[in-house]
N, C-alpha and C positions, 0 to 999 in steps of 0.2 A: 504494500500500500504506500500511496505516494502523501496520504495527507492521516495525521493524528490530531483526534479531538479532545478538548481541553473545558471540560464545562462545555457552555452553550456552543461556542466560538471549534472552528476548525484551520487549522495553520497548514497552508500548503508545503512541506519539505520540499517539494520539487524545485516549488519556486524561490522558497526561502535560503535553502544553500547554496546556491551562486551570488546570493548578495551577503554571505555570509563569507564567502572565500574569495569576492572581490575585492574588500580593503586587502586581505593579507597577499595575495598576488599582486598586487599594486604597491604596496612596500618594498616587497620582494624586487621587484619591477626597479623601481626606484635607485633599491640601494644596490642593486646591479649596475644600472646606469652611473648612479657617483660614483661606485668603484673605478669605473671607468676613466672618468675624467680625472679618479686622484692618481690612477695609474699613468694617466697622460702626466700627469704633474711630477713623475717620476716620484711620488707617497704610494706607502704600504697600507691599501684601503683597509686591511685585519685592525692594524696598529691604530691608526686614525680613528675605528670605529669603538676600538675599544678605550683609547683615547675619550671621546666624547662619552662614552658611559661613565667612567670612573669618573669625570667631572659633573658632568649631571647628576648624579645620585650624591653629591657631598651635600650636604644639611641647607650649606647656604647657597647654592645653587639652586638646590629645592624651590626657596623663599622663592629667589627670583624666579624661578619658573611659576610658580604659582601666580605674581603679581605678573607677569606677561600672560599669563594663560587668562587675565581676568580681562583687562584692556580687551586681548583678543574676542574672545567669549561675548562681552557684550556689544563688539562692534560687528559678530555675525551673527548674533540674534537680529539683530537690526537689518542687516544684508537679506537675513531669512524671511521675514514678516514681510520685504517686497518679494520674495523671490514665490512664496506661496501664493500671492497674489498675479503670476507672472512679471512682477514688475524689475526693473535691472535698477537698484538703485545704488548709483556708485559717487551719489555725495554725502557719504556715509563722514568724508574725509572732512570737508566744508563743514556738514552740518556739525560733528564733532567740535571743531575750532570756536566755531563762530558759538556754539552753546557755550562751552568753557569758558571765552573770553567772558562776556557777558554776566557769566552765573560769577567767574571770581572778579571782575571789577565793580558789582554792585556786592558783593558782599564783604570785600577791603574798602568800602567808599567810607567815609569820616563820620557820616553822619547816620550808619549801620551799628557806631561803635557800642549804643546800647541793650544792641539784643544780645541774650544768653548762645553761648556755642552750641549747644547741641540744636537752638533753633535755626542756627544761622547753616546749621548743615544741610538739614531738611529746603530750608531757600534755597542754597545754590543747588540742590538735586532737582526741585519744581523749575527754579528759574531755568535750568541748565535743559529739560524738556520742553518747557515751556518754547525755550529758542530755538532749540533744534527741530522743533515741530513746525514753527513758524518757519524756518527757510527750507523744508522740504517741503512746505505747503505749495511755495512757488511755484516746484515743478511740479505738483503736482493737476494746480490749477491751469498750469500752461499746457498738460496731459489732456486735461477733462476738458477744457475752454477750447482749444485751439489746435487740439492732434499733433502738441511736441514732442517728440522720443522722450522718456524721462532720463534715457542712457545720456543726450546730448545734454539737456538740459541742466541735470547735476550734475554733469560733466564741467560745466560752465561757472555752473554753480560755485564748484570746489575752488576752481582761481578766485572771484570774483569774492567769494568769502575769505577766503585767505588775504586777500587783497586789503577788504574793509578792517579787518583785525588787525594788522601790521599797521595800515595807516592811523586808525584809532591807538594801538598800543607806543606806539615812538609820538605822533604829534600832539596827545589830546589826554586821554588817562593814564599810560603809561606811567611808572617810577624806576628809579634807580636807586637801589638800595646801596646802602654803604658797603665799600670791597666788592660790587657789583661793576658789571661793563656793558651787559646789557638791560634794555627796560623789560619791567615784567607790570602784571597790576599789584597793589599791596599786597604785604603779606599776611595772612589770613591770621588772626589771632590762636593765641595758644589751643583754648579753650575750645576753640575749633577745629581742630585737629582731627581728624579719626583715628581712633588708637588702632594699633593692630593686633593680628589674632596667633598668639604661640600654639599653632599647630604643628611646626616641625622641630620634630627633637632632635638634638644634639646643634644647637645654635642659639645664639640670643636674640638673634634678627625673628622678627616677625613679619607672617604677611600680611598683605595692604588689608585694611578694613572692608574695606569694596567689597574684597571677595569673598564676603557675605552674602551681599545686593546681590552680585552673579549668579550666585547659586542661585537665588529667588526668585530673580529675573527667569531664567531659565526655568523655572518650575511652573511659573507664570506662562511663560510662551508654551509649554507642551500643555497646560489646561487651555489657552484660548485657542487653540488651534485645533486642539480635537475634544474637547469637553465644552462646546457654546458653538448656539447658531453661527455667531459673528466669523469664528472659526470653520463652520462646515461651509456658509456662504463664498467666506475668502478661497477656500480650497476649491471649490466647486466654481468660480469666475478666474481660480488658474487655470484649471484642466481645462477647461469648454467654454468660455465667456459667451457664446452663441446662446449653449444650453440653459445657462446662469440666468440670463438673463430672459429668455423665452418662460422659467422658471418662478419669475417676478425679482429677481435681485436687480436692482438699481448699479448696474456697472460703474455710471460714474459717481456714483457715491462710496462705493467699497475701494476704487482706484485715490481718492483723495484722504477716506478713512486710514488707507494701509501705507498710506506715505506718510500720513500724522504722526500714528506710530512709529513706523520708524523712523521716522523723523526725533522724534520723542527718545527712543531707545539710546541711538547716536550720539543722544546730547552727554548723556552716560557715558562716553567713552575716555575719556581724559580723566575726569575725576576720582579716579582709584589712585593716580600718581597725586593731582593734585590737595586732594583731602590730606593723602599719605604718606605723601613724601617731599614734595616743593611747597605744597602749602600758598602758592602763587602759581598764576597764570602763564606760563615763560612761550615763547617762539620755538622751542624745542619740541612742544607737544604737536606731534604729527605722524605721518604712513602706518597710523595702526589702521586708519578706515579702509584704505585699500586692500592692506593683509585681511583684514574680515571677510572681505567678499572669497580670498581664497580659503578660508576655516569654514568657511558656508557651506564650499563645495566638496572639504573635504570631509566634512560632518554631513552630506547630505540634509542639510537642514534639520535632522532631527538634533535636539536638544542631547544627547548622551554624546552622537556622535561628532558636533560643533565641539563639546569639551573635549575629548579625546582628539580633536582636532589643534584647537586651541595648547594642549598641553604639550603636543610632540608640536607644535611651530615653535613655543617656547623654550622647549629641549633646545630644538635645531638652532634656535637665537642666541642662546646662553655658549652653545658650544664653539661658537665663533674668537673665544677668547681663546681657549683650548688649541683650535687649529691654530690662528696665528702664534701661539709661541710654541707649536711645532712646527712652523714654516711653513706652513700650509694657506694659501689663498683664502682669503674669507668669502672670496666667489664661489667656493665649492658648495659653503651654506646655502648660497642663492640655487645653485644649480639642484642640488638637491631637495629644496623648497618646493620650486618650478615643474619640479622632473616629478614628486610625490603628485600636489592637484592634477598635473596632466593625466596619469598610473590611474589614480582612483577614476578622474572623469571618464577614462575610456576602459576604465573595467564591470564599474557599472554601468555604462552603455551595453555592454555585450551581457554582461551577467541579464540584463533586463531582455535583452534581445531572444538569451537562451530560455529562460523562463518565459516568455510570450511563444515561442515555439513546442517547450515542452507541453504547454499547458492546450498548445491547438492539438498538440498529438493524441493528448488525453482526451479529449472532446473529441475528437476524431475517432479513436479507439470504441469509446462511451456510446456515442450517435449508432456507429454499426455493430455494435453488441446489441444494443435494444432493436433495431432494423427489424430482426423477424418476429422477437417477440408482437411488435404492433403488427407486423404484415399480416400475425397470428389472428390476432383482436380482430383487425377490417375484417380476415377472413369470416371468420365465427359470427360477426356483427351481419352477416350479407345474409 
């Protein structure tokens, strides 16, 4: 038998183990391919690789991996809420910035100085959605109003906000802190701080407080998305927007709803460092929005798989120290990065390809098994 029942519910094995051995042939894939290229480099891809484990697994490597798996994490939650929707939204990066600046230059602003910290955290987390919501709204409306790509649009987006933030941070509320050289917005008071959480043993460093909100976030997106109408509508105007709508869902209202949100999500994205660690708004804070669109696809938008995504980019990030004082190119991270999203997206291409055939053979098989039975029926019924 190809499929086992489980309570009410039956799970296809046929279909299910080829997307079960696609991620791991796609690793495989992968680190076949870097080998390659460290072998070009005249590196011993064994040494290398074992290399990059023995640094990863040390305590305080952990942290940081942890604190880059969160940044990553909620910047593909955000990539995933368009991508359900069928939508490509790729000013994950813009909308990030331009939330950040905003939530930390009105919450270091002078005349903020009398609210309590734990209030003033909760603000720059509303403010910070609040923004990010409003500039993906743009594209959005430009989608629904006028038939713009939202790919171009937030595309444009992302300079254009980058742009307004830089000009605002250097000529207008920017500061320069003392032993500083460049301007940042204030720096956030103590009491404001997010403490962080001593989950990993054998260190003193702690990780970012955020990656709390990550996890919750993410518990959050697998309830909206498959436990709420709002959720089965958004699914059902990805797959068929034709059927969606013939259906009574309101297409251009779920296309500006699911850019809200992620819009909204996005603004999330900075504020793990900044709560946790700069404590200000710096020009530093940047390419985590892009990288999320690749943790999107390497978690296939499911919420397990986005962290396990998010966790091995952060491996791969952290290990770049590693390489270079082996003498190792730190291109070989990017190549291996690139090489991993490519591996998975054309594995489960095929995995999915294999399972829609398996599953026609089944029905095929199934159809002419029963054949004589009915042929039996019409007979006896005459």
């Amino acid at each position: 038998m190809t499929t086992a029942a489980v309570g009410a519910r039956r799970i296809d094995v046929g279909k299910l183990l080829p997307q079960l051995i696609a991620p791991v042939a796609a690793l495989v894939i992968a680190a076949a391919i870097s080998s390659i290229a460290l072998l070009i480099s005249d590196k011993d891809p064994l040494t290398a690789f074992q290399h990059m484990y023995e640094f990863g697994t040390q305590p305080d490597q952990k942290v940081e991996i942890l604190n880059k798996a969160s940044e990553l994490y909620i910047a593909a939650v955000a990539v995933a809420f368009g991508f359900k929707m069928g939508l490509f939204n790729i000013g994950v990066e813009g909308q990030s910035k331009v939330a950040a600046f905003f939530a930390g230059a009105l919450a270091s602003a002078s005349f903020m100085d009398w609210m309590p910290g734990g209030l003033r955290i909760v603000l720059i987390v509303v403010v910070a959605m609040i923004v990010g919501a409003a500039w993906a709204s743009i594209a959005a409306l430009l989608k629904t109003q006028r038939g713009v790509s939202e790919v171009i649009s937030t595309l444009m987006l992302n300079a254009i906000g980058g742009l307004v933030v830089t000009w605002l941070l250097n000529d207008h509320w920017g500061v320069t802190e003392p032993g500083a050289q460049i301007k940042t917005t204030g720096i956030l008071p103590e009491d404001s701080w997010m403490p962080g959480l001593p989950i990993v043993s054998g260190t003193e460093q702690k990780v970012l407080g955020f990656f709390a909100i990550a996890v919750v976030l993410g518990a959050a997106y697998w309830f909206v998305i498959n436990r709420t109408r709002f959720g089965f509508d958004l699914r059902a105007t990805g797959y068929n927007p034709f059927a969606a709508v013939a259906s009574g869902v309101n297409a251009k209202r779920m296309v500006i709803t699911a850019m809200l949100i992620s819009g909204a999500v996005a603004g999330l994205v900075n504020l793990p460092r900044m709560l946790g660690e700069s404590h200000t708004y710096t020009e530093g804070f940047g390419g985590i929005g892009f990288t999320g669109i690749a943790v999107a696809l390497l978690g296939r938008n499911h919420p397990i798989g986005m962290a396990l995504g998010a966790i091995l980019w952060g491996f791969l990030a952290s290990s770049q120290i590693i390489l270079d004082l082996d003498g190792i190119p730190k291109e070989i991270i990017l190549i291996m990065q690139g090489v991993t999203v490519l591996s998975v997206v054309i594995a489960y291409e095929l995995a999915a390809r294999i399972g829609r055939r398996a599953q026609q053979r089944r029905v095929g098989v199934a159809t002419a098994a029963a054949a004589p039975a009915a042929a039996e029926v019409v007979e006896e019924s005459k």
